[in-house]
VOPAGU-2260 file (C-alpha; in pm, 1 decimal, decimal comma):
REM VOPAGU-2260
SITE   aa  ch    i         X         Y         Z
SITE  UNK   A    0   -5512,8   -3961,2   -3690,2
SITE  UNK   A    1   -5856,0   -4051,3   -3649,3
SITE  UNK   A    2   -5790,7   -4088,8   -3256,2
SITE  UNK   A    3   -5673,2   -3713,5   -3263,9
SITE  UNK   A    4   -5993,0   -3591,3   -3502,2
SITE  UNK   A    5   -6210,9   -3740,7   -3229,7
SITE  UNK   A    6   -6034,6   -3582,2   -2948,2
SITE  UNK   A    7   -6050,4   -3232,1   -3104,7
SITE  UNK   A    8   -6393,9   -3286,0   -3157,8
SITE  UNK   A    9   -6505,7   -3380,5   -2759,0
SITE  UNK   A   10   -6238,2   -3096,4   -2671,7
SITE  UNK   A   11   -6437,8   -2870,5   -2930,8
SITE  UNK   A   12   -6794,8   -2979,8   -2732,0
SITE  UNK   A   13   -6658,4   -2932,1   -2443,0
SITE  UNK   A   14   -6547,9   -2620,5   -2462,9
SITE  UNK   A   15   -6794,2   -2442,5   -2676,3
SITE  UNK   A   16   -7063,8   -2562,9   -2437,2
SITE  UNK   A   17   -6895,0   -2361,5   -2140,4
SITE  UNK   A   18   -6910,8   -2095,3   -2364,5
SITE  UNK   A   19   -7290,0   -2161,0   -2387,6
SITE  UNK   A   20   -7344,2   -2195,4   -2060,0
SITE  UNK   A   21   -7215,6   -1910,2   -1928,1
SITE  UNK   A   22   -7493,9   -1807,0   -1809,5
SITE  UNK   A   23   -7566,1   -2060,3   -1578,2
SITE  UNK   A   24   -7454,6   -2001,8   -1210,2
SITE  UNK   A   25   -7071,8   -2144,1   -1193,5
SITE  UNK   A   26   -6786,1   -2015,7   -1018,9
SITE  UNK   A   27   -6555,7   -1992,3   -1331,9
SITE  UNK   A   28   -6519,6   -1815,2   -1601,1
SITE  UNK   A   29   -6361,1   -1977,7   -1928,1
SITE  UNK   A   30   -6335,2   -1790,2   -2274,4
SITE  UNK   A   31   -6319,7   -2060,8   -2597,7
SITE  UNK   A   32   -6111,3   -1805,9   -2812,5
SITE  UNK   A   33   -5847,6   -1826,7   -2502,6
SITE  UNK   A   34   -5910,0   -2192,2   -2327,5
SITE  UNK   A   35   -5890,4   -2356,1   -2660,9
SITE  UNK   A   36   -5543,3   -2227,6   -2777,1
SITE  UNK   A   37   -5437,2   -2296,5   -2452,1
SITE  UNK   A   38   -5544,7   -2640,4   -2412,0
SITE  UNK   A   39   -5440,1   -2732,6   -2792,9
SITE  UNK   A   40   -5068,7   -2577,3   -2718,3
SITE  UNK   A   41   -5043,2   -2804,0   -2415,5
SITE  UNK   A   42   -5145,8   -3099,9   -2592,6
SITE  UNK   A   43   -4883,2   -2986,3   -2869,2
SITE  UNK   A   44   -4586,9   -2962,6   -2582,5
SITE  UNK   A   45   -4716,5   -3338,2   -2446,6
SITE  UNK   A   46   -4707,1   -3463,9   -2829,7
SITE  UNK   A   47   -4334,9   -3343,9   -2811,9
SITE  UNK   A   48   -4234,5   -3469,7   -2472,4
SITE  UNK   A   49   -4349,4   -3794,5   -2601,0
SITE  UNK   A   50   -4186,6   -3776,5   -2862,7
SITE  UNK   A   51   -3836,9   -3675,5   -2683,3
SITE  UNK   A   52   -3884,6   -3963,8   -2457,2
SITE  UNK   A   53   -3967,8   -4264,4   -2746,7
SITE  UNK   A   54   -3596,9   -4199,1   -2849,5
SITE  UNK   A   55   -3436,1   -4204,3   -2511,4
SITE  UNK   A   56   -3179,8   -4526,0   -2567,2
SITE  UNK   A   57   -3218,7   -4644,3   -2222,8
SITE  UNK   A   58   -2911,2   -4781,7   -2046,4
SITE  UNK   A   59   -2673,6   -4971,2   -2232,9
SITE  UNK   A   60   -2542,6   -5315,3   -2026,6
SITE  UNK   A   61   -2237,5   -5161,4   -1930,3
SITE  UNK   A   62   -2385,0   -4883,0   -1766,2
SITE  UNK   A   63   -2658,3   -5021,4   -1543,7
SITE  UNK   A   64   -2386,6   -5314,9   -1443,5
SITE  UNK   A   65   -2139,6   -4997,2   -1341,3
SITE  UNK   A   66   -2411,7   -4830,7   -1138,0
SITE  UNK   A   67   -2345,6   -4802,9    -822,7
SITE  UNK   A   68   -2668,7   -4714,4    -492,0
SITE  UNK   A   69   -2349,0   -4477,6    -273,4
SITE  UNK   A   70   -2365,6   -4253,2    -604,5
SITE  UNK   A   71   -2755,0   -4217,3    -539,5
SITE  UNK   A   72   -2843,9   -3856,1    -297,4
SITE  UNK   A   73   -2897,6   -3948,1      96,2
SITE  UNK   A   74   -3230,7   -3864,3      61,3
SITE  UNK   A   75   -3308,1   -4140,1    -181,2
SITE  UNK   A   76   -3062,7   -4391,6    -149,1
SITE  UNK   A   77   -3272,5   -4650,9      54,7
SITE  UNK   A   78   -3459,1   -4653,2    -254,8
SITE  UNK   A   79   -3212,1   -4760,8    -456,5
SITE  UNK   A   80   -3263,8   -5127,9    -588,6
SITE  UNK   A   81   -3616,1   -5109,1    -502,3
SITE  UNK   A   82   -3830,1   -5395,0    -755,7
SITE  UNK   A   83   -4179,3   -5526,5    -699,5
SITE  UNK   A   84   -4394,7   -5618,2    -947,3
SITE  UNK   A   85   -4711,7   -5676,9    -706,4
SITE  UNK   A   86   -4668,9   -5298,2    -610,8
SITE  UNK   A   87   -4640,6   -5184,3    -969,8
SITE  UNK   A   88   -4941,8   -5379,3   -1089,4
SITE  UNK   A   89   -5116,2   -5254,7    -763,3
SITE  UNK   A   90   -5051,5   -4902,1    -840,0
SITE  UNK   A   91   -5240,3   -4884,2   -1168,5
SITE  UNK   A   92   -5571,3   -4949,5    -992,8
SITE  UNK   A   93   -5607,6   -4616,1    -853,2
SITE  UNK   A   94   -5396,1   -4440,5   -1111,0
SITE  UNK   A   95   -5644,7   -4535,7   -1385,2
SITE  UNK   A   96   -5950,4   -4505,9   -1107,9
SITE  UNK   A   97   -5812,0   -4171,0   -1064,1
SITE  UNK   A   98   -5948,9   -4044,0   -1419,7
SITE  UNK   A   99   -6272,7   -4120,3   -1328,2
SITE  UNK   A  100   -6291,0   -3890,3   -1022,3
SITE  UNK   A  101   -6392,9   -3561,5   -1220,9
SITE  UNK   A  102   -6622,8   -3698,7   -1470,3
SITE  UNK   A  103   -6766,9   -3929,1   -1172,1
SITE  UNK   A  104   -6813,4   -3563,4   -1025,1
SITE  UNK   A  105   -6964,9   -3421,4   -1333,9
SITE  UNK   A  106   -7219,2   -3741,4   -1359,2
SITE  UNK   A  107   -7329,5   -3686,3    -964,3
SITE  UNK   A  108   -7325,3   -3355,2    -890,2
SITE  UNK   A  109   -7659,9   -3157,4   -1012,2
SITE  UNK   A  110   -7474,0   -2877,0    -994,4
SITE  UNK   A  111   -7132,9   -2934,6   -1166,6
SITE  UNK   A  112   -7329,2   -3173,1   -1420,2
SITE  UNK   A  113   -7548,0   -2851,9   -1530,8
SITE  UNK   A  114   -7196,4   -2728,8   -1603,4
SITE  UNK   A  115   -7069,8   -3028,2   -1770,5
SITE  UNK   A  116   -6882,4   -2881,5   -2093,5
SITE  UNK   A  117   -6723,4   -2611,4   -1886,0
SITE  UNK   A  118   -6581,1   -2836,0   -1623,8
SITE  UNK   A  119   -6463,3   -3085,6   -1862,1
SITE  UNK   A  120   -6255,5   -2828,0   -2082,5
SITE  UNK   A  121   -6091,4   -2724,4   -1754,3
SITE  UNK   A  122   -6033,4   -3131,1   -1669,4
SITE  UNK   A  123   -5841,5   -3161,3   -1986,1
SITE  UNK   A  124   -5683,2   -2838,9   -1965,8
SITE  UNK   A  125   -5572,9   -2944,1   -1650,2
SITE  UNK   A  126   -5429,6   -3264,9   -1703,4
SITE  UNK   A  127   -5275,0   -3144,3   -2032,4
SITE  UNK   A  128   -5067,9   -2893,9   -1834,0
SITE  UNK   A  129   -4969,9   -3182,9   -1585,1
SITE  UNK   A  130   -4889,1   -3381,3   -1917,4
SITE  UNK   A  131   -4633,0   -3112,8   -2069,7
SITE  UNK   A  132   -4433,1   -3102,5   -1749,7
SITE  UNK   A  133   -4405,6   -3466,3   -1741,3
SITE  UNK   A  134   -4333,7   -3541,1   -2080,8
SITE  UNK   A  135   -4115,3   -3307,0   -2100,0
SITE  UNK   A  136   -3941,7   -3367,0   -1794,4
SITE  UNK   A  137   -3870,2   -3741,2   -1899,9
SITE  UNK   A  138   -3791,0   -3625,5   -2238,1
SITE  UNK   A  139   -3505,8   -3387,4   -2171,6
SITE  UNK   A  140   -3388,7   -3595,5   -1841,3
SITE  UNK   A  141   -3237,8   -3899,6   -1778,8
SITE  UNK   A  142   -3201,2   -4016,5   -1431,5
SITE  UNK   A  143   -3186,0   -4420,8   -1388,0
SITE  UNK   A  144   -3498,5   -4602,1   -1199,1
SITE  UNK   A  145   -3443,1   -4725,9    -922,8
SITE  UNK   A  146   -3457,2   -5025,3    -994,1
SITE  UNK   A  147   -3186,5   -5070,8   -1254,0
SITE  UNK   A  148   -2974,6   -5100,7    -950,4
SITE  UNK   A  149   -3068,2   -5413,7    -825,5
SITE  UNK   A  150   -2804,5   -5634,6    -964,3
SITE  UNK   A  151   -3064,0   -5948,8    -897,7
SITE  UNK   A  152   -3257,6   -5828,2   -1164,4
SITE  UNK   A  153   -3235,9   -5935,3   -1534,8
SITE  UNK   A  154   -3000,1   -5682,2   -1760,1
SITE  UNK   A  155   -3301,7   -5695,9   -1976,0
SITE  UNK   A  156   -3502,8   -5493,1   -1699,3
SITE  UNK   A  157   -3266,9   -5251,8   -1623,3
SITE  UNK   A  158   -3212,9   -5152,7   -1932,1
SITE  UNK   A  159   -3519,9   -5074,3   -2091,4
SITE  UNK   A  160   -3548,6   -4810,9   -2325,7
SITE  UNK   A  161   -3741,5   -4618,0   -2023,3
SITE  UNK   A  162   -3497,4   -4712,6   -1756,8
SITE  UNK   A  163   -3395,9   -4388,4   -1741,0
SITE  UNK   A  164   -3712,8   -4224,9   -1672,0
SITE  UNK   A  165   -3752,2   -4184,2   -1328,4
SITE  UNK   A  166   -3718,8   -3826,8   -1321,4
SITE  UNK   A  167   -4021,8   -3788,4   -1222,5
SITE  UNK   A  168   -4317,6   -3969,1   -1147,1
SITE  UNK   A  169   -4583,0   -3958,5   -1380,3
SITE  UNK   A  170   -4821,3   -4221,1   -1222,2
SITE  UNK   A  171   -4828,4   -3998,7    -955,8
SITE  UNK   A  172   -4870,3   -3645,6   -1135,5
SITE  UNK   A  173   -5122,8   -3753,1   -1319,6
SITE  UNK   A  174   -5308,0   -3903,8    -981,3
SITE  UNK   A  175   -5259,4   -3599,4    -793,5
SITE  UNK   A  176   -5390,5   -3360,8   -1082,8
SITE  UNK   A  177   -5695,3   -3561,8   -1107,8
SITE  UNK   A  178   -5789,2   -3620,1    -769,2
SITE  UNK   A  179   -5729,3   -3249,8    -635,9
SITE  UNK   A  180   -5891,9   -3102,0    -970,3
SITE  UNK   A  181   -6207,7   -3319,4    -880,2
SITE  UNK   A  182   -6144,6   -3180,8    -498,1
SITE  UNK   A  183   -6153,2   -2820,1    -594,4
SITE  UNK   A  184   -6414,5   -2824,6    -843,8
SITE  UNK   A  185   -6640,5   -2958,7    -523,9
SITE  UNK   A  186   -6516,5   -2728,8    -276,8
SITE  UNK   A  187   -6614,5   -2379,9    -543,5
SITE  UNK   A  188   -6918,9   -2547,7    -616,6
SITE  UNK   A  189   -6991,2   -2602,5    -283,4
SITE  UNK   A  190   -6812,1   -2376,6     -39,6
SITE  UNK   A  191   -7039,4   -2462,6     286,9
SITE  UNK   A  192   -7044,2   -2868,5     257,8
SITE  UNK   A  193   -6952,3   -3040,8     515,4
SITE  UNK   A  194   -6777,0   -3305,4     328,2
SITE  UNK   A  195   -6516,0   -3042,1     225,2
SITE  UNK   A  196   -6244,0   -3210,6     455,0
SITE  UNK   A  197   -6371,5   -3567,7     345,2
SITE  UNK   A  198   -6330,6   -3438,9      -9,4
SITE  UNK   A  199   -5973,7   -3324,2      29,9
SITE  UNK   A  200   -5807,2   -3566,5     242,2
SITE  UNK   A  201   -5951,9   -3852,8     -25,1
SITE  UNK   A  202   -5759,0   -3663,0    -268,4
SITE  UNK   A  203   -5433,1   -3604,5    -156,3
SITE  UNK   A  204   -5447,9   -4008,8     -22,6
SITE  UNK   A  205   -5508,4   -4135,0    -329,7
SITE  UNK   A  206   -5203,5   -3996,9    -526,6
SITE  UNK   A  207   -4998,7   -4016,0    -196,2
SITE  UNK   A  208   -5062,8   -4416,0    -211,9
SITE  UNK   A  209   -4961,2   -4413,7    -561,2
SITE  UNK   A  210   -4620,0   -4271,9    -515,0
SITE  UNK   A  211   -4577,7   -4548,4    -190,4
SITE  UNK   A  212   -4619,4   -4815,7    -468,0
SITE  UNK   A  213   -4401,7   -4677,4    -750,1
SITE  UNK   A  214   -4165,1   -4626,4    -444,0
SITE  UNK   A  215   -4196,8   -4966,5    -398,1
SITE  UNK   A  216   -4224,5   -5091,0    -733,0
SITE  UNK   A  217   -3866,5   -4955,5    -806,9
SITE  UNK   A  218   -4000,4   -4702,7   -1073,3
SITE  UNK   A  219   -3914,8   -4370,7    -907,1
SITE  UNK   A  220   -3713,7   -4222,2    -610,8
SITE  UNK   A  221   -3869,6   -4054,9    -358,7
SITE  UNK   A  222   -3776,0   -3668,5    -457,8
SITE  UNK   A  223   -3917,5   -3787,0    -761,5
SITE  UNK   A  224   -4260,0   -3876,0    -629,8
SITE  UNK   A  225   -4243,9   -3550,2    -424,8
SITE  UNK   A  226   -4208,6   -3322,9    -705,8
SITE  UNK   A  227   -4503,3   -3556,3    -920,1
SITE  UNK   A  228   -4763,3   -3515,9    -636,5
SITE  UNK   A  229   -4673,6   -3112,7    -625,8
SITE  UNK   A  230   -4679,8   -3054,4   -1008,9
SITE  UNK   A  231   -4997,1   -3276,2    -985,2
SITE  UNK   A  232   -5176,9   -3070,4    -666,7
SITE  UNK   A  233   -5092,3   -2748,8    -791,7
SITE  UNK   A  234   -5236,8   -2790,1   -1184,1
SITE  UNK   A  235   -5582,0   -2961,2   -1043,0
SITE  UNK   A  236   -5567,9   -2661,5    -788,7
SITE  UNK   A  237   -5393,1   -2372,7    -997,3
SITE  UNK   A  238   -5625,9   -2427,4   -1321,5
SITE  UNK   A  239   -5941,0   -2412,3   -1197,5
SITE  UNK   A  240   -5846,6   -2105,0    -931,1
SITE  UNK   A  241   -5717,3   -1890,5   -1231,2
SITE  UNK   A  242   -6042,0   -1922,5   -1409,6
SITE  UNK   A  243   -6233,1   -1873,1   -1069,7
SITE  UNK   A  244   -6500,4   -1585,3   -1184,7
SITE  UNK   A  245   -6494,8   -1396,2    -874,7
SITE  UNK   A  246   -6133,6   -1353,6    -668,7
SITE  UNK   A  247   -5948,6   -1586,4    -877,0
SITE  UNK   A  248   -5893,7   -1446,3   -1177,0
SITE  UNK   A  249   -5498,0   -1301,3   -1175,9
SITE  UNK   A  250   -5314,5   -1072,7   -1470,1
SITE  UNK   A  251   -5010,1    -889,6   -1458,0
SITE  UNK   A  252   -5040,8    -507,7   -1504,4
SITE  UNK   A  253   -4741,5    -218,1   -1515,0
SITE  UNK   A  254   -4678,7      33,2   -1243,8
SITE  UNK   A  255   -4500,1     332,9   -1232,0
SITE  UNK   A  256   -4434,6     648,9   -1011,6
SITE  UNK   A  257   -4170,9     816,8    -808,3
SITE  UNK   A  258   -4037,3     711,6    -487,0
SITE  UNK   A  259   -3966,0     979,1    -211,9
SITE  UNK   A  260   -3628,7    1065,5    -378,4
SITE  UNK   A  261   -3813,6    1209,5    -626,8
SITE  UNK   A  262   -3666,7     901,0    -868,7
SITE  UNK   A  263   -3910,0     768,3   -1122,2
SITE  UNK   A  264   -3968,6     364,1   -1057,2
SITE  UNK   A  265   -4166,8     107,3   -1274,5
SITE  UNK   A  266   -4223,9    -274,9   -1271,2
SITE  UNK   A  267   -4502,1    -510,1   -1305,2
SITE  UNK   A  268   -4783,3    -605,7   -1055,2
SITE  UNK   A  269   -4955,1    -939,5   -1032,6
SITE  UNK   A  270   -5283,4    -881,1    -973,5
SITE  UNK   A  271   -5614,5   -1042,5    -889,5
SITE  UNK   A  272   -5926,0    -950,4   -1034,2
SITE  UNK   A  273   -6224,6    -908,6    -741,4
């Protein structure tokens, strides 16, 4: 409880000091009466994705010894049986380096820093929505690791009360949120830099050589890595672009009229705010 009183509070500094700062140059625009609900019903949907997932059972004995790699998809059959532990302990360097990309951003940028609360409620924002799908994901679905078909391993490891949370890869969600969010703040902050490129193709790497090594590592299938660097890109894009203060701000608004039948039509229109 105390852990979650102190978290409120830095999400409470953080965001109120956007709010602040508004009036400092910055290329979003973030509202604490709407960012803060937001943010706190994310964190909400993560608390009960955990939750979901802490009672998963795992595989009993019987059913990891009566899995079989020719019931696994084409696509990611090779991976099927994959176990290293070199390439699982490898991959949590840059996961957990990852984390440090935006605030490193924050620290060395003159510009972002001078907009430190406001960046940092959309960096939790951001990884809270990459959090909900997750948790979530693993919560409600159980598809078997990889490597809990590799009869050389112990039953012990391939039945683990996560063994059936593959579906889908956290380590590199999380990665991929991080490292693009960082990537995107730079390029709105600084849409003539020559380092743009530099900027991007460090952050798609990064996540993309976390998914090789939970490949490898036996922890997740390959669609499964896919759809974790995707969900991961598009929050550390999608977040910050929807709260982008000039051509990225988006809302939905009704239509109506009559087509040249003289029949009256209506709908809704996505539309972005210039």
């Amino acid at each position: 409880m105390q852990h979650l009183r102190l978290f409120a509070l830095v999400l409470f500094t953080f965001l109120s000091s956007s709010v602040r700062a508004q009036r400092a140059p910055s290329p979003y625009h973030t509202r604490f009466g709407v960012d803060a609900p937001v943010t706190v019903g994310l964190l909400g949907v993560n608390a009960l994705g955990l939750s979901l997932a802490k009672n998963k059972d795992g595989l009993t004995d019987a059913e990891a010894l009566a899995l079989d790699r020719r019931d696994v998809n084409r696509f990611d059959r090779f991976a099927a049986g994959n176990s290293s532990a070199t390439a699982k302990r490898i991959s949590d360097y840059p996961f957990y380096a990852s984390f440090a990309a935006a605030p490193l951003l924050m620290v060395a940028d003159g510009d972002v820093r001078r907009k430190f609360g406001q960046i940092g409620g959309l960096y939790i924002q951001t990884m809270a929505t990459t959090g909900a799908l997750f948790t979530m994901a693993t919560g409600l679905v159980e598809r078997s690791r990889p490597l809990a078909y590799n009869p050389g391993l112990d039953l012990s490891d391939r039945t683990s009360r996560n063994s059936t949370n593959s579906f889908f890869a956290g380590h590199t969600a999380a990665t991929a949120s991080a490292t693009f969010f960082a990537a995107k703040v730079f390029h709105d902050f600084h849409p003539d830099s020559p380092a743009r490129p530099f900027v991007w193709a460090g952050a798609a790497a990064v996540p993309a050589a976390v998914g090789y090594l939970r490949l490898k590592a036996g922890k997740h299938f390959l669609s499964d890595n896919l759809l974790g660097y995707v969900v991961g890109a598009g929050a550390g894009i999608l977040v910050p672009q929807l709260h982008k203060s000039s051509g990225g701000r988006m809302s939905v608004v009704p239509i109506q009229g009559l087509n040249s039948n003289g029949h009256a039509y209506g709908g809704l229109l996505l539309t972005r705010h210039l």
